[in-house]
N, C-alpha and C positions, 0 to 999 in steps of 0.2 A: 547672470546671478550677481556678477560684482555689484553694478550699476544699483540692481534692486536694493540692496545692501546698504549704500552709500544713500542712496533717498531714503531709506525708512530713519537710518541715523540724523540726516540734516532734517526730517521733518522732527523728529521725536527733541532733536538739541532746541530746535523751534519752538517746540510747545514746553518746553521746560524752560527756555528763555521767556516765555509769556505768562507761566504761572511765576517764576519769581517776578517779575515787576510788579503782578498783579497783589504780590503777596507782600512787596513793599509800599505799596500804595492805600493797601490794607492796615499795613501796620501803622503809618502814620494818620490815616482819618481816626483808624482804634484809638491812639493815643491821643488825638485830638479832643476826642469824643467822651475820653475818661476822666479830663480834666487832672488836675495838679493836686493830689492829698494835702489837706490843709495845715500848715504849720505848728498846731497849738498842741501844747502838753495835757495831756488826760487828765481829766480832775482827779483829784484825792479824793479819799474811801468818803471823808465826812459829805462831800459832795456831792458823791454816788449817792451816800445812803439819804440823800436829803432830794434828789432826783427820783430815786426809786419812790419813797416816800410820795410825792406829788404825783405818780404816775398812777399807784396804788389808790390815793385817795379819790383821782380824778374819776377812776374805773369803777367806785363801788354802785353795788345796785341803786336805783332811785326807784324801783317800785316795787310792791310788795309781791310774794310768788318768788318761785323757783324761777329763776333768770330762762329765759329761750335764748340762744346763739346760734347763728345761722351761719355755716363756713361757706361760702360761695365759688363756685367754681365758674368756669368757662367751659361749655361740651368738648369744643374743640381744640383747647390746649389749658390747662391750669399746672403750676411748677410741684413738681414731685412731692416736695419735702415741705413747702407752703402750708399743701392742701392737708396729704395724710398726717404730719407732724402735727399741725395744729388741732386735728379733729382727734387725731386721738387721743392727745394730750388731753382736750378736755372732757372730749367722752370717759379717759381712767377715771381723773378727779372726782366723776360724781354730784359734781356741783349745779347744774344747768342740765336743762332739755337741748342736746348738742343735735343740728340737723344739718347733714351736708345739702347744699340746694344749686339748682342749674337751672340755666333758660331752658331746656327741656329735660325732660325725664328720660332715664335713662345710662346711657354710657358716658362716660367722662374721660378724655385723654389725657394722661399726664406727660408731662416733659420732664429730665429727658427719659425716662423710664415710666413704666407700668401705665394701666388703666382700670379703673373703675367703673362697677354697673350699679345701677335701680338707686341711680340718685333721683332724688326729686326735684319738678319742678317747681319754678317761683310761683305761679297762678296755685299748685297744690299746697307750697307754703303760705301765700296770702290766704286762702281758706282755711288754712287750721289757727291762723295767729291774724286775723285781721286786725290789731292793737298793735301788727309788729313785732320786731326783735328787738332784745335790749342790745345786743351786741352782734355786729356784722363782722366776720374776718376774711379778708380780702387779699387773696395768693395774688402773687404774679401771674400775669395769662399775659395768653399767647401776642391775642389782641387788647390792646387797654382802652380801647375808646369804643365796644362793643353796645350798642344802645340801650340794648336789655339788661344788661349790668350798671349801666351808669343813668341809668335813669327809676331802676330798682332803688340803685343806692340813695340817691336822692327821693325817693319815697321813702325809706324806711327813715333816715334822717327825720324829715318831716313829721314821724311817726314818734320822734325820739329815741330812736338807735343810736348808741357810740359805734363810731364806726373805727377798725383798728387795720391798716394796709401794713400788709409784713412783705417784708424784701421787694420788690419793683410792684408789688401792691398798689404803691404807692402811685404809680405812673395812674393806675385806673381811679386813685380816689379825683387825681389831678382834674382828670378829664370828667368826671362828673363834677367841677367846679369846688372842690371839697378843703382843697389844698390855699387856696388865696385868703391871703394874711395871714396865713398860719404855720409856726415853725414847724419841722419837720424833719426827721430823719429816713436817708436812704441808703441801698445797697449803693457801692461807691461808684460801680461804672454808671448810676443814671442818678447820681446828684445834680450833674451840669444841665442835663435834659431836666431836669425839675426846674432848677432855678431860673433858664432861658426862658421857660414854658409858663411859669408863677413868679415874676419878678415881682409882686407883693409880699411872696413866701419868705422863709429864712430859714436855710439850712443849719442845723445843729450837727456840729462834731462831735465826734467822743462819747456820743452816748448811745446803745444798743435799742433802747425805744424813747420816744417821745410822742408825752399828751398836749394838746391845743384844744380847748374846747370843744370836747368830746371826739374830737378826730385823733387817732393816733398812729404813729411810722415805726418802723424800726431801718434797718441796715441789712446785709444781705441775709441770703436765706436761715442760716443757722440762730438767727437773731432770734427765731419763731422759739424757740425753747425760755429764752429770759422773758422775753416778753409773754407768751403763755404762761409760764409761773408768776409771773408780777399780778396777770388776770385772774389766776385763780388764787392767790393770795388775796385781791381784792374782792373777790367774792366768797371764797370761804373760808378767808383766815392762815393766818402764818401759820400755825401749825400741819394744816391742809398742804398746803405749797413744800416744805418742806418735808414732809411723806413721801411727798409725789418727786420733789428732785433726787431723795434719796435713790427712790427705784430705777431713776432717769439715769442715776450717775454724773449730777450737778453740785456742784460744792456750793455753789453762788449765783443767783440770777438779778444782779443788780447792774443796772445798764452801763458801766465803764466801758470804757470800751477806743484802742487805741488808731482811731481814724487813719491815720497815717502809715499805718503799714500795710493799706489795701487800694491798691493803684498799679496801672499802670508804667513799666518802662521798658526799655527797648528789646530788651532778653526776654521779659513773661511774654510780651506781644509777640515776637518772633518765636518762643516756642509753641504758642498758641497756633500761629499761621503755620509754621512749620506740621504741624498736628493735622491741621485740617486737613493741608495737601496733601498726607501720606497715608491716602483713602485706600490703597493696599493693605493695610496692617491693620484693618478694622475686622472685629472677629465681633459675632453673635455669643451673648454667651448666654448661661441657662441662671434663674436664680428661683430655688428650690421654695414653694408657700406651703402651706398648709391652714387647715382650718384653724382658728386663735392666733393665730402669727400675730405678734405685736408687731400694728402698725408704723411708729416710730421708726424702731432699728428697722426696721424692713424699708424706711423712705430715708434714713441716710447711707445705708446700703448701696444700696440703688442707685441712690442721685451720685453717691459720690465715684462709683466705678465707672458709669454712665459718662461723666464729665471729665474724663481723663480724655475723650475722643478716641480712644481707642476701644471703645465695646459697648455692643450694643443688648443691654438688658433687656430678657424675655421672661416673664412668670410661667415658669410650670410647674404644673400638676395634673397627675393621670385622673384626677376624678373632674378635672376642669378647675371651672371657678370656685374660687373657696371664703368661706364668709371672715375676717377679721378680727381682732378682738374686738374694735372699738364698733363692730356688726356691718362697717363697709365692705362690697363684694368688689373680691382681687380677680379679673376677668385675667384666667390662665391656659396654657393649652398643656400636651404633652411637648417633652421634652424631645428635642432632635439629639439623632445617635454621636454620640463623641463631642458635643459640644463642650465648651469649658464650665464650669460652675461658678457663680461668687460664690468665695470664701465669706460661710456665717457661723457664727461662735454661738449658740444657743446660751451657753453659759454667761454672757456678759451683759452687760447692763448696756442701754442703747448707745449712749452717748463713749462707753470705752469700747463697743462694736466700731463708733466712725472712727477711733481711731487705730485702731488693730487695721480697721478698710487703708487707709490712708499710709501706715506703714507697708502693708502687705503692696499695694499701690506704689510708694516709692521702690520696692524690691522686684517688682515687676518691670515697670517704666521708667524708673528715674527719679531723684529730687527735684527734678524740672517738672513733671508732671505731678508731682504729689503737692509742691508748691503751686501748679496754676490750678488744681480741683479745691485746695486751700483758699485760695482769692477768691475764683466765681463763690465758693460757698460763706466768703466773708467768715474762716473759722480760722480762730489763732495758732490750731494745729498739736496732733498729738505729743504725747511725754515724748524727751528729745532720745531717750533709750529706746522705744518702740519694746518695751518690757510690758507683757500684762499678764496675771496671774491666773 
């Protein structure tokens, strides 16, 4: 018995000697790979407002009709908060014929939470709009150099689409050739993968979207809110836009925005690795839908609990799948007994839901985790009281 003892301890010290290394070796390609936050001070308001302005002006319609918008997904993986935030932002507004579309019809998986059914496919969207989309918005997916996506896009271009890549979007406009000689903004861990990738391109600091003829980027995920209010300001007027951030709980959606305090160092990447490794403490939890459930808060919900690595989000609902406001179906099951819940505030407006998520998140796990689910989401992070009324 001693003996047994004594080998299960030196193989076990063994394999924990081999995931740290592996997990220092990790952490320095991570940091590698995330590149250095660029030096320069944020531009002042009049700069913003004159940024915003050329984004605005670049985006208005150019032909006559009720704008079509096509949000594109990937079947097999498109990013949470990309997809649902964008769609249903501009499904509220009103302004455009808003159509979520895929290489095939059907189910859609999001990362790192939920999934989607009865989206359509492109061949069903090129039949109903053979003229094209005026506007393409292009989540992060799983894969960015998928052929059917990047050779779509480049049709619909051709067609005269502007096309707008939000958060690592960006990586697939890349790859459809979209991005060369053209500035550009990204979320910050794949600026350095953009610039290797388009050494004709030009990274833009500090600002939350940028337009280049007709192609446009933002920064990471949370960017998808300023930038969808810039869009539907450009199509239906400042007054529009502001209705819609009022309800959103956005005071501002003008592209400022402080590049340098989203990066990479040796503490977030080690608590990152440190996160992965402690595949133990990973819990399923349950997150309660219903029919009408606002899209939105339901994807920063999600994404944001999701990306702590410690839980893993499941939709349920005893009647199953439930149709959305913005009329996307939330593919749900029933709930397992004693599972945890996210914590959702029905009373709050989307944007002070992430941050009630994000406080409740540090009181859970830590300022270490609330800080790294801040970074991947490229969001400057709730009121510093974590007070909401």
């Amino acid at each position: 018995m001693r003996t047994y003892y004594k080998s299960e301890w030196i193989g076990a010290a063994n394999a924990c000697r081999a995931l740290i290394a592996a997990m220092i070796a990790a952490l320095a390609l991570t940091a590698c790979k995330a590149g250095v936050p660029p030096p320069l001070a944020p531009a002042d308001p009049v700069t913003s407002e004159r940024q915003a302005q050329a984004f605005i002006e670049a985006l208005k319609p150019h032909r006559p009709g009720r704008p079509v918008i096509a949000v594109l997904a990937l079947n097999e993986g498109t990013e949470t908060t990309d997809f649902l935030l964008t769609h249903g932002l501009l499904a509220r507004s009103d302004i455009a014929d808003v159509q979520a579309v895929a290489p095939r019809q059907g189910r859609v998986a999001l990362y790192p939470a939920l999934q989607v059914e009865n989206v359509q496919d492109i061949a069903g969207f090129d039949r109903k709009h053979p003229s094209g989309a005026d506007y393409v918005i292009v989540p992060a997916m799983h894969d960015d150099n998928d052929p059917r996506i990047t050779g779509w896009l480049r049709q619909q271009v051709g067609k005269g689409a502007r096309i707008i890549g939000v958060c690592a979007g960006g990586l697939v406009l890349g790859q459809a050739g979209l991005l060369d000689g053209h500035r550009f903004a990204s979320h910050w861990y794949y600026r350095s993968t953009l610039a290797e990738r388009h050494p004709g391109a030009t990274y833009v600091p500090h600002q939350r979207y940028v337009v280049d003829r007709g192609v446009a980027t933002t920064t990471g995920i949370t960017a998808s809110i300023p930038a969808m209010l810039a869009l539907v300001e450009a199509i239906g007027g400042r007054e529009k836009a502001k209705t819609l951030a009022a309800e959103l709980g956005v005071s501002s959606w003008n592209p400022a925005h402080d590049s340098s305090r989203f990066g990479l160092d040796a503490g977030r990447a080690w608590t990152y690795m440190v996160n992965k490794a402690a595949f133990w403490r990973h819990e399923r939890w349950s997150m309660d839908v219903r029919d009408g459930m606002d899209d939105i808060a339901l994807a920063l919900a999600a994404d944001a609990w999701a990306r702590t690595g410690r839980v893993t989000v499941d939709a349920v609902s005893a009647s199953g799948p439930v149709r959305l406001r913005s009329g996307l179906v939330l593919a749900a099951h029933p709930a397992a007994e004693a599972a945890p819940h996210v914590p959702m505030a029905t009373e709050l407006k989307p944007l002070q839901q992430l941050d009630r998520g994000l406080c409740e998140i540090g009181q859970r796990f830590g300022a270490a985790q609330r800080e790294w689910v801040m970074l991947e989401m490229e969001y400057p992070g709730p009121a510093a009281d974590c007070a909401f009324g």
